[in-house]
C-alpha positions in Angstrom: 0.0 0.0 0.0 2.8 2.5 0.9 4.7 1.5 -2.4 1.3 2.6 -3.9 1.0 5.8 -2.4 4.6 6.7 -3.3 4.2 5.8 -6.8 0.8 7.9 -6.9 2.7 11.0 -5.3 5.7 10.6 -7.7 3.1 10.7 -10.7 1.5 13.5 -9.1 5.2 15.3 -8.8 5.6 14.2 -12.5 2.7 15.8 -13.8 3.2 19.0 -11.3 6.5 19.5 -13.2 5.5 18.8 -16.6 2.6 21.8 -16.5 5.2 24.2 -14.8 7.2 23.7 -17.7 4.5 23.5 -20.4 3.6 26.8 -18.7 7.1 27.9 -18.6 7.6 27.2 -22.4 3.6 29.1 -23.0 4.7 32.2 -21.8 5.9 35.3 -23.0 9.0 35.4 -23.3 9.4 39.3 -22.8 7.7 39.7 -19.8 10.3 40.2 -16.9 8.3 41.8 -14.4 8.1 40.9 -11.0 5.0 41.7 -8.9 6.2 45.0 -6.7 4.3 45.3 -3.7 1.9 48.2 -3.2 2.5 49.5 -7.2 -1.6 49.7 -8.5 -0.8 48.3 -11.6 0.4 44.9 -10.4 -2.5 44.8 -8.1 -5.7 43.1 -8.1 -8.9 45.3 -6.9 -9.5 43.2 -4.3 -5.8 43.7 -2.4 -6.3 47.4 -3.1 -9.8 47.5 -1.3 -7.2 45.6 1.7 -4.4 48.2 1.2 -7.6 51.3 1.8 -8.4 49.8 5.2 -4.9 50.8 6.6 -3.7 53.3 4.0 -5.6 56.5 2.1 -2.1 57.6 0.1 -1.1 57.2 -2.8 2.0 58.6 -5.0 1.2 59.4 -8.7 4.3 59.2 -11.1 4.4 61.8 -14.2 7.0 61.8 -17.0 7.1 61.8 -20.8 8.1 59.9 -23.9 10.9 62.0 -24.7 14.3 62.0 -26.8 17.2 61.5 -24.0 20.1 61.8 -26.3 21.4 58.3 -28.2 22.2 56.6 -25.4 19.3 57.1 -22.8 15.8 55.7 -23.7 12.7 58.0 -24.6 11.1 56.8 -21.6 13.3 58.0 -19.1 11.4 60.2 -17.4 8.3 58.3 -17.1 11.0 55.1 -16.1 12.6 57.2 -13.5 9.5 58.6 -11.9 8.1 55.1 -11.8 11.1 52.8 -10.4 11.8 55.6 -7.6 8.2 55.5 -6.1 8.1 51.4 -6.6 11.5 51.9 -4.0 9.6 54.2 -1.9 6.3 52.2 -1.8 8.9 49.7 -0.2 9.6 51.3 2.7 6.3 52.8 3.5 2.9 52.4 3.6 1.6 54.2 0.0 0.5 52.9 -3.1 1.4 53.9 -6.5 -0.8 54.6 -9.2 -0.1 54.4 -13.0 2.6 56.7 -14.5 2.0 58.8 -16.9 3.7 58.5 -19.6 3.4 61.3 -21.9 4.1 64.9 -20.5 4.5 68.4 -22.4 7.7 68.0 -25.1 7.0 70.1 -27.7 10.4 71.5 -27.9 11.5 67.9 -28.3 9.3 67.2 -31.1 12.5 67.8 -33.5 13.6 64.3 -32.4 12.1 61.2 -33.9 10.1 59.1 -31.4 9.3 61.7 -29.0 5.5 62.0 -28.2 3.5 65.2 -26.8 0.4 66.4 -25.2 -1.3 69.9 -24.7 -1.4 70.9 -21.8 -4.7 70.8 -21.3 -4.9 67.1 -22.2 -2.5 66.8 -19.9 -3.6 68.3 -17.2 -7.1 67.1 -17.4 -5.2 63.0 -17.3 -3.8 64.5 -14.3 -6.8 65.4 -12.4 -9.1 62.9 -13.9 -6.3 60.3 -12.9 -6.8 61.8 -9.1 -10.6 61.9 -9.4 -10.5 58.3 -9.8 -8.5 57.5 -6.9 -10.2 60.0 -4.9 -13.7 57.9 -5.1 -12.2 54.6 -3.9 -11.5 56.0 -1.2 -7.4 58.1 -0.5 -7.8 61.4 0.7 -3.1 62.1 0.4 -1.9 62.3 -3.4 1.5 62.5 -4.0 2.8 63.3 -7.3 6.1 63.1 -8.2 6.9 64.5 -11.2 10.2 62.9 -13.5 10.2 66.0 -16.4 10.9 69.6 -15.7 8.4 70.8 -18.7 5.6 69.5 -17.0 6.3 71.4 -13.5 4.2 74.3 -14.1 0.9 72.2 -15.5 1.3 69.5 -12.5 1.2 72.4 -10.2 -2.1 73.5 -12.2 -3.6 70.1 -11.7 -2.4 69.7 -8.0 -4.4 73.0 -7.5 -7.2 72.0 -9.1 -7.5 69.1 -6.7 -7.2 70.7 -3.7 -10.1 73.1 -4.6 -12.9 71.0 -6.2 -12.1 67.7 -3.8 -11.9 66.5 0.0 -8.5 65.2 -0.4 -4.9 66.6 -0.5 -2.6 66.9 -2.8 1.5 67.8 -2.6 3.9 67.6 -5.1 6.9 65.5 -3.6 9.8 67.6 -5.7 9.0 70.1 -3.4 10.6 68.3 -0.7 13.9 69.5 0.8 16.4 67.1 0.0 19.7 67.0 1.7 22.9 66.6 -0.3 23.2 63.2 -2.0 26.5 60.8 -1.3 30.0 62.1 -1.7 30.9 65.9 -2.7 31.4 65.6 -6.7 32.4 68.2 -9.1 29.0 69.2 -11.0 29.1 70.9 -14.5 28.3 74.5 -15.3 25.0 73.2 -17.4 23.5 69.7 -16.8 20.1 70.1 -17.9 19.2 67.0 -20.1 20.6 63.4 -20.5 24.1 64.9 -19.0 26.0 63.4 -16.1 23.5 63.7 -13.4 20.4 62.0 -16.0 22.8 59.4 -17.0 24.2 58.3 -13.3 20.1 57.9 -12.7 19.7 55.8 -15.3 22.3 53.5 -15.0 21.0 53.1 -11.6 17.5 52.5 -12.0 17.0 50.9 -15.1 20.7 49.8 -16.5 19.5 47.9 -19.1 18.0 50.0 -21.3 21.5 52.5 -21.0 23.9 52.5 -23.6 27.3 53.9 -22.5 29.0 53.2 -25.7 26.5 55.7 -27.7 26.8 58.8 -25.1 29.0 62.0 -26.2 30.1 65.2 -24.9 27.6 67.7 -26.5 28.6 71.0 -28.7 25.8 73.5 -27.6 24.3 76.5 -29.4 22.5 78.4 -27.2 20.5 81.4 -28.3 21.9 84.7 -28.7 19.7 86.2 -26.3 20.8 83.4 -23.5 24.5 84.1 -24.2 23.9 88.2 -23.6 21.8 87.3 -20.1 24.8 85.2 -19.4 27.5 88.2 -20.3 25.1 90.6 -18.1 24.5 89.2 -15.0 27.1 90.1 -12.6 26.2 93.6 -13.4 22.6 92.7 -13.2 21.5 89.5 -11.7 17.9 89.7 -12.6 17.9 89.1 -15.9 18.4 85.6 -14.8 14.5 85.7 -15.2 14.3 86.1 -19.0 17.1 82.9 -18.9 13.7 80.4 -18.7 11.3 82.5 -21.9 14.6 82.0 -24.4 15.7 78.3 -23.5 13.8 74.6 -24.4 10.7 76.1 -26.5 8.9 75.1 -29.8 10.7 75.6 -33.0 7.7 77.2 -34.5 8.5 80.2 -31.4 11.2 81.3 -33.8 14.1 81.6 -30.8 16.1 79.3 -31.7 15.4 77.3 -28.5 14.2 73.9 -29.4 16.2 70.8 -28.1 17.3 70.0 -31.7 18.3 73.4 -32.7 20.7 73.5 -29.9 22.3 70.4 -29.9 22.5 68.0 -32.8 22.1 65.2 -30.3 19.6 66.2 -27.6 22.1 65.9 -24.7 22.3 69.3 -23.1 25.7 69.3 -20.6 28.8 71.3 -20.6 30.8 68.1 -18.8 30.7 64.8 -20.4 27.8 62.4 -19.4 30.5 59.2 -20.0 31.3 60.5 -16.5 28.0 59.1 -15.2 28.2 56.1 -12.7 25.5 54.2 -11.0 26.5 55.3 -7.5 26.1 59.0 -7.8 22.1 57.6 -9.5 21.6 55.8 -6.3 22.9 58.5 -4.1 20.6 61.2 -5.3 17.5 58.2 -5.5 18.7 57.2 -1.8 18.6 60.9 -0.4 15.0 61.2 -1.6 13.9 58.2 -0.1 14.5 58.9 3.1 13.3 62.3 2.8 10.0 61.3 1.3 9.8 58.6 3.8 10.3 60.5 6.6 8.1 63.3 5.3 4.8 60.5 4.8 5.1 59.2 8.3 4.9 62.8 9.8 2.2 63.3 7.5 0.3 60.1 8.7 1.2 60.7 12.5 -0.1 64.8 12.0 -3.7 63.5 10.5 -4.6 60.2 12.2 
């Protein structure tokens, strides 16, 4: 009888390992995700109708599909924002809602591949996106925003929410942020795809980073930039007409879109083959523990 039984559980063991293969050899090949805890999008509704009875906050991500220069992907924004808040939602108690992908990029738009909205499309995602979370139930929204061109229309959005709904909403970039790792020598300009972009990148998602492809750029900065740069020391306010004159639509006529000032989208006066992955998980390291901090002291000031 006991021979019986272990034949029977052998079989059993046999056939376990034959479906988890056949299932192995069914699947998709290009799907490497893992299940993140607390991220919305790996979630099932009933786990997030569990996650509501202990938590109302949630972090929204906000990027763009955006040229990056030929060795950082279009999506690093959007991949930036999201990876960063799947690490946070690690070490605390929020949940993360889908990122948005596209953002305002129209003086990308000279660069194949990169995608943009209106703002008011944009925007109205934003808010809509909140809306829906709102009804199930979280009353703290966090965005956190990966692309510098969308600042002013989150900011629209996040007021909007706050004055049409009950809940709350903050935009995490606005958190103080200590210094991040070691003292390093920082270039003059680092605005896109330089050093500090790069150094994310290879941190968060190193895969899709190709070293081999990134340059030091030659930059050709408006006329009107170089004169504010020549005049400040003898007037340092008009570092306000810096912002009007830099990364706008080509049809503007200024001479300020991404492709007309650098032939390949990377906007640095060092050399982003400096990049490394340590100074990317220095900076991502210093804002986790700043936004950590900052959500429990929200929690403990509301409960």
């Amino acid at each position: 009888m006991l021979a019986v039984a272990r034949r029977a559980a052998l079989s059993l063991c046999v056939l376990a390992v034959g479906a988890s293969t056949a299932l192995a050899q069914a699947a998709n090949p290009l799907f490497m995700d893992a299940k993140v805890k607390n991220y919305i999008p790996h979630m099932t509704w009933t786990e997030v109708e569990e996650a509501l009875k202990h938590t109302d906050m949630v972090v929204i991500p906000v990027g763009s599909t955006e040229q990056h220069g030929p060795a950082l992907p279009l999506g690093s924004d959007s991949l930036a924002a999201v990876e960063t808040c799947k690490l946070l939602a690690q070490r605390t108690d929020v949940l993360i809602a889908p990122v948005v992908l596209a953002g305002l990029s129209e003086h990308h738009m000279g660069f194949p591949g990169t995608i943009t909205l209106s703002p008011e499309t944009f925007e109205a995602v934003l808010v809509d996106t909140a809306r829906s979370l709102i009804r199930h139930g979280f009353r703290k929204l966090m965005f956190y925003n990966g692309h510098g061109g969308n600042t002013v229309s989150v900011r629209n959005a996040i007021q909007r929410i706050n004055q049409t709904t009950p809940a709350a909403a903050v935009l995490l970039n606005d958190l103080k942020v200590p210094p991040a790792g070691p003292k390093r020598d920082e270039p003059a300009i680092d605005w896109h795809a330089g050093v500090e972009e790069s150094s994310l990148m290879l941190y968060l998602t190193p895969t899709l980073v190709n070293m081999s492809r990134a340059v030091k750029p030659a930059l050709t900065l408006p006329g009107i930039a170089q004169k504010v740069e020549a005049g400040l020391k003898a007037e340092p306010n008009l570092a306000l007409i810096v912002e009007p004159n830099l990364f706008r639509p080509i049809e503007t006529g200024k001479k300020a879109s991404s492709r007309e000032m650098s032939a390949t989208g990377i906007f640095t006066s060092g050399d982003p083959r400096a990049a490394t992955a340590e100074q990317g998980r220095d900076e991502v390291e210093a804002l986790l523990q700043t936004a950590v901090k900052f959500i429990e002291a929200w929690r403990a000031v509301t409960r």
